[in-house]
C-alpha angles and dihedrals in degrees: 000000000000099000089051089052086052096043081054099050092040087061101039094231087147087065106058093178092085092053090038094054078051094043107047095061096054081051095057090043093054104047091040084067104028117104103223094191079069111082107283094215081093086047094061099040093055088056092051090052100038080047093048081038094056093037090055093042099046093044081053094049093053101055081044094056095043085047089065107023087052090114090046091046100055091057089039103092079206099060108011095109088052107142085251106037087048095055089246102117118029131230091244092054092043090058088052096051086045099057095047089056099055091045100063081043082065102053094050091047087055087072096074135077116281090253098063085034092064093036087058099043089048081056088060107095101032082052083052100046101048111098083061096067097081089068098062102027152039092226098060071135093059095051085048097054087055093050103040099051093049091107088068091071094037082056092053104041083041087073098022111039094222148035145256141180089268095075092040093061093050084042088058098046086056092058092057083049092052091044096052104040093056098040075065090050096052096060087083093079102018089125097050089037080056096049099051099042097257118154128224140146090256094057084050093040103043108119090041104037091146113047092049083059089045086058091045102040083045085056098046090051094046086057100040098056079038091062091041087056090050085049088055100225138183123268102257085064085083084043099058098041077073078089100048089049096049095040080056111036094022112034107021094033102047097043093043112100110176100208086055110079094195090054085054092050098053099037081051090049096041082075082074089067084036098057087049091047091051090047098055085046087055089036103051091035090058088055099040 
């Protein structure tokens, strides 16, 4: 029992936030291609495996972020009793969970057509190196965003078997939401990241936190209601971005407070509510 609570803690599955920021792209992405006056029994389908999909390669890229990050983890308050950094996992047993783990990804991602299936696995060793980034750059957020909103084009090349410039512009606007969102995120350890030398957006960004926020979460919102107009929707598309737009200036912007790790938290976890948000939007507008 306590190796599976360990396994448990090692691959955060306590903390859905980190699957469900995975998850939520490959959801719009998805819907955005998916033709609902087809039978929806595929639809659905295609959500349970991107979800399995985004639990299995999240719990990997945990245990390889914690692999390489094991001498940082052990001086952050935040992360220093990490299975790993605490000496009670080992290395050896971390590879083994993480093989596991990418091989019933795998197995899930077999499921698609060959053309996702070669554009994921081509995802496979920027979504492995990244933790390495904020040792090297200011921008370890950039590279994550990337990474993290991969799953928007799979879940459209899943139904359409190609791609266009529609996908790429919600692709894009993922990318601003990741980078603002953990820009947010890294304010938690900003002090001891600092310390030890490590990069990050909110160390660049420190004195002007939110007006940086202000830029990503703009351009978010311009490609998003872009890609709405390639999608052709309808015209309540523009009215209900009025929710997006408040959840992000209004709601994330004005409670976060950068020196209060706990503000940062909740204004971090609130993108759970977004993605959701972002997904009915997609989804009503494709049925309008």
């Amino acid at each position: 029992m306590n190796q599976l609570n360990l396994f448990i803690e090692l691959t955060r599955l306590k903390k859905p936030i980190g699957f469900m920021l995975l998850f939520w792209p490959c959801t719009w992405g998805l819907t955005l291609a998916y033709d609902f006056s087809s039978n929806l029994s595929n639809y659905i389908f295609y959500l349970i495996l991107f979800f399995l999909g985004s639990v299995l390669m999240r719990s990997a890229g945990c245990i390889v972020n914690d692999i390489l990050d094991k001498e940082f983890d052990a001086k952050v308050f935040r992360t220093k009793n990490r299975p790993i950094a605490s000496g009670n996992i080992s290395i050896k047993l971390s590879i083994l969970y993480t093989l596991t783990l990418c091989f019933l990804a795998l197995l899930v991602l077999l499921n698609f057509n060959l053309f996702t299936v070669i554009l994921a696995l081509g995802s496979m060793p920027l979504a492995f190196t990244y933790p390495l980034m904020k040792r090297f750059t200011y921008w370890p957020q950039l590279f994550l965003g990337i990474t993290f909103n991969y799953g928007l084009i799979l879940g459209w090349t899943a139904i359409k078997g190609e791609i266009n410039i529609t996908p790429l512009l919600f692709y894009l606007g993922a990318i601003f939401w990741t980078l603002g969102y953990d820009t947010i995120y890294g304010y938690q350890d900003i002090k001891d990241d600092e310390i030890i030398g490590l990069k990050s957006t909110s160390i660049k960004f420190k004195g002007k936190a939110k007006k940086f926020l202000f830029l990503c979460y703009s351009f978010f919102l311009i490609l998003f209601l872009f890609g709405g107009y390639k999608m052709q929707f309808h015209f309540s598309y523009y009215l209900l971005a009025i929710f997006p737009l408040i959840q992000l200036f209004y709601y994330q912007i004005k409670i976060f407070d950068l020196n209060n790790p706990a503000s940062c938290l909740k204004a971090f976890k609130s993108n759970n509510f977004f993605g959701l948000i972002i997904f009915i939007i997609i989804l009503m507008s494709k049925n309008l």
